[in-house]
matplotlib code that plots the C-alpha trace (Angstrom):
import matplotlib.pyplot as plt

x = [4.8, 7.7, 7.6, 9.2, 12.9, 12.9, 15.7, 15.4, 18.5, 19.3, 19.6, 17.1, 16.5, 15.5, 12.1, 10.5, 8.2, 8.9, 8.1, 6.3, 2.3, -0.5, -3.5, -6.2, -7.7, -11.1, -9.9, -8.8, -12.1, -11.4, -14.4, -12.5, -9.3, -11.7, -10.0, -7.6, -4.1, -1.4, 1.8, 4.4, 6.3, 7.9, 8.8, 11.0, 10.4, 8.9, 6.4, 4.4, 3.2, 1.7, -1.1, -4.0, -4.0, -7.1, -10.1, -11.2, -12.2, -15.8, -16.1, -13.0, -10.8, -7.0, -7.6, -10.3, -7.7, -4.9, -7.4, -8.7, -4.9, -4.3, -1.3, -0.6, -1.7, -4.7, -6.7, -4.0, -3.2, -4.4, -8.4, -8.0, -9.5, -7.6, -7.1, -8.3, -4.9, -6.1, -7.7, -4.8, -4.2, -6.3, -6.8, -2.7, -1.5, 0.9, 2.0, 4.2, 5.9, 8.4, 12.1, 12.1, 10.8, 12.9, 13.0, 15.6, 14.7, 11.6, 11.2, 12.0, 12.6, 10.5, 11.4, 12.8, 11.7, 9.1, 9.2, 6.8, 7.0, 3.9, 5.1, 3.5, 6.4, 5.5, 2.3, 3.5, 5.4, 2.7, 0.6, 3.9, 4.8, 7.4, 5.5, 6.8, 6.3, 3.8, 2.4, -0.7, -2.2, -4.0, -5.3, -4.1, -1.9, -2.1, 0.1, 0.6, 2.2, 5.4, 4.8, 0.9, 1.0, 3.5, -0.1, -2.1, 0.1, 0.1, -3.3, -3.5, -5.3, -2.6, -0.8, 2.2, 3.5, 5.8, 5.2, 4.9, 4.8, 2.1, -0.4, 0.5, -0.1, -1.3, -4.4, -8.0, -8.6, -11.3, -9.4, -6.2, -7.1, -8.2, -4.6, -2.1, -4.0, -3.4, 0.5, 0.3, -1.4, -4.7, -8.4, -11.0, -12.9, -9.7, -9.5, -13.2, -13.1, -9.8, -12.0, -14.6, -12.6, -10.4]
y = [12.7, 13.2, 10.4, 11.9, 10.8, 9.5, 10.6, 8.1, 6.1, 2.7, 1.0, -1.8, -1.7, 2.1, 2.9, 3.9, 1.7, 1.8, -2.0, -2.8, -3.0, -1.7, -3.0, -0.7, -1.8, -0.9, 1.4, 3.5, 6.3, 6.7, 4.8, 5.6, 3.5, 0.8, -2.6, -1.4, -3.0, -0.2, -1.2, 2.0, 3.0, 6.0, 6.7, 9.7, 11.8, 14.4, 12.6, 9.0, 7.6, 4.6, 2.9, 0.6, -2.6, -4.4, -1.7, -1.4, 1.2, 0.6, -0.1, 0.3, -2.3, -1.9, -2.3, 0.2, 2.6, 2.1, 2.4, 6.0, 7.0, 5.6, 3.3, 0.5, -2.7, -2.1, -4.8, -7.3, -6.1, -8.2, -8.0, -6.7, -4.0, -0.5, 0.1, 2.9, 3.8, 6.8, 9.8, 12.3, 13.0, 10.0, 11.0, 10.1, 6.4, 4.4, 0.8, -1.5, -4.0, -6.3, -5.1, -6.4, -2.9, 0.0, 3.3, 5.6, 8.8, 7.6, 3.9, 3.6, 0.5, 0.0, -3.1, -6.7, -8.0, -4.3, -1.0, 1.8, 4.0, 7.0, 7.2, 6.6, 4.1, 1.7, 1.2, 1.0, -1.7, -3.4, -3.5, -4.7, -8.4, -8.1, -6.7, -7.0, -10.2, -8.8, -5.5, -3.8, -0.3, 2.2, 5.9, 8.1, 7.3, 7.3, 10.5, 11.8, 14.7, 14.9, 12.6, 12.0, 8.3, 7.4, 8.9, 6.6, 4.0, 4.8, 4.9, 1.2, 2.2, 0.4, -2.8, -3.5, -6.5, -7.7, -6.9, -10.5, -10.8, -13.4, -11.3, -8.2, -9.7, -13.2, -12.7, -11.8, -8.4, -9.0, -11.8, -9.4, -7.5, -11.1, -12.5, -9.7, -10.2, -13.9, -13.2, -11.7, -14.0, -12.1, -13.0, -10.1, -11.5, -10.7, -7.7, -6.7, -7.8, -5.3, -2.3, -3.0, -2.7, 0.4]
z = [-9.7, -7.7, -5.1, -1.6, -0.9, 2.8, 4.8, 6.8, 9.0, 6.5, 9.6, 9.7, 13.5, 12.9, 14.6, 10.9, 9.2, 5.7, 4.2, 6.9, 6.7, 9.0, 10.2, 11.1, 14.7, 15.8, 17.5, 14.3, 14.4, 11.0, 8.6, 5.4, 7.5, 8.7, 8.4, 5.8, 5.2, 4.6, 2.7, 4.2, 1.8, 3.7, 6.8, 8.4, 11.3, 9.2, 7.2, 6.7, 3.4, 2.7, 0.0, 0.9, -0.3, 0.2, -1.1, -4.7, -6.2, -7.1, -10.8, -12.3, -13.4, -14.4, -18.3, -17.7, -16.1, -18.6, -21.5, -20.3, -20.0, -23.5, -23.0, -25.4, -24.7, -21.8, -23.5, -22.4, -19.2, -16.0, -15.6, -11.7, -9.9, -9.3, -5.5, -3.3, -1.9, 0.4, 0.7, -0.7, -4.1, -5.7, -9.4, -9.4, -9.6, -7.6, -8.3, -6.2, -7.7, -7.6, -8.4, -11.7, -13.0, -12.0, -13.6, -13.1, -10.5, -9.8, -8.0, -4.8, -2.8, -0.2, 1.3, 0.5, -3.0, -3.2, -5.0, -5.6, -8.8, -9.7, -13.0, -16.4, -17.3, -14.7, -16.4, -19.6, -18.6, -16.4, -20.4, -22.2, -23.0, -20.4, -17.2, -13.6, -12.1, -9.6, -9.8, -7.8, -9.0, -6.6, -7.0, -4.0, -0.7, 3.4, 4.6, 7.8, 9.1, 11.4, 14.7, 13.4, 12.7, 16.0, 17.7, 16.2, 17.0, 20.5, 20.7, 19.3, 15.9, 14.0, 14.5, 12.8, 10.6, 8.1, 4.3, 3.2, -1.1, -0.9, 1.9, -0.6, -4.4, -3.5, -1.2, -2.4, -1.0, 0.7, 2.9, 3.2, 6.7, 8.8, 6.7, 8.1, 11.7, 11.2, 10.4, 13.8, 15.7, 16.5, 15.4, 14.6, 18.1, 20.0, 18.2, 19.3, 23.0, 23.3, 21.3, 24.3, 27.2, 26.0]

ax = plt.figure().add_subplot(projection="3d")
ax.plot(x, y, z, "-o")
ax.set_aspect("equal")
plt.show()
């Protein structure tokens, strides 16, 4: 796949969100976005893309995956579970990584110390004796149209934080939602009371 090319200003105090991760709010609407952590990997004012971080897809663990897809090495590959990335295009695969990997034409950096590549070679590498350092592998992505997720954001159904390694690769999934929040200083109950008096 052909991962989009952001046009997007390379000035960091740009209003686009790229490396930065969302947490969905109550007020979201959304149940296949409830308390789901986004890692956004692009961000221009045409487009939004971005891959959930913290729901498994039921049944299927990564040497499962790389074993149906036939790649050398699935047997020894990490015994974690494939991610449900979105709801668009979710029989393709997306992995973000550390920088260690990079393949020509088809990582791209997507913040500091992060990359995302939706190519085969990724995964290869992720089964090899030298993988990257830390890797996670959903099926599908977030997207949203031209001014769609600045909408959302208005309407509070996304808060924003930083995309830090340890919250991305480090924390059980389940624990990954109330962990962003935490980064940001906000407990579920807060999070509740504000859904109530909207």
């Amino acid at each position: 796949m052909q991962i989009m090319q952001s046009d997007r200003p390379t000035d960091p105090d740009d209003s686009f969100l790229a490396g930065k991760i969302l947490v969905a709010t109550p007020s979201i609407g959304d149940p296949r976005f409830d308390r789901s952590v986004i890692l956004m990997c692009d961000h221009s004012a045409e487009h939004a893309m971005g891959i959930v971080i913290n729901k498994p897809v039921d049944g299927i663990q990564l040497p499962d995956l790389l074993s149906q897809l036939e790649i050398d090495g699935a047997e020894t590959a990490p015994d974690v579970p494939v991610l449900l990335g979105g709801p668009v295009d979710r029989d393709r695969g997306f992995v973000i990584h550390t920088p260690d990997f990079s393949a020509p034409d088809s990582t791209l950096p997507i913040g500091a110390g992060l990359s995302l590549t939706a190519t085969k070679d990724v995964l290869e590498a992720i089964a090899s004796p030298t993988p990257p350092r830390r890797s996670l592998v959903a099926l599908g992505y977030a997207g949203w149209g031209a001014g769609q997720l600045e909408s959302e954001l208005t309407a509070n159904a996304w808060l924003v934080t930083d995309a830090a390694a340890d919250l991305i690769f480090g924390t059980p999934n389940s624990a990954k939602w109330e962990r962003a929040l935490d980064q940001l200083g906000v407990t579920p109950e807060h999070l509740s009371v504000l859904a109530g008096h909207a």
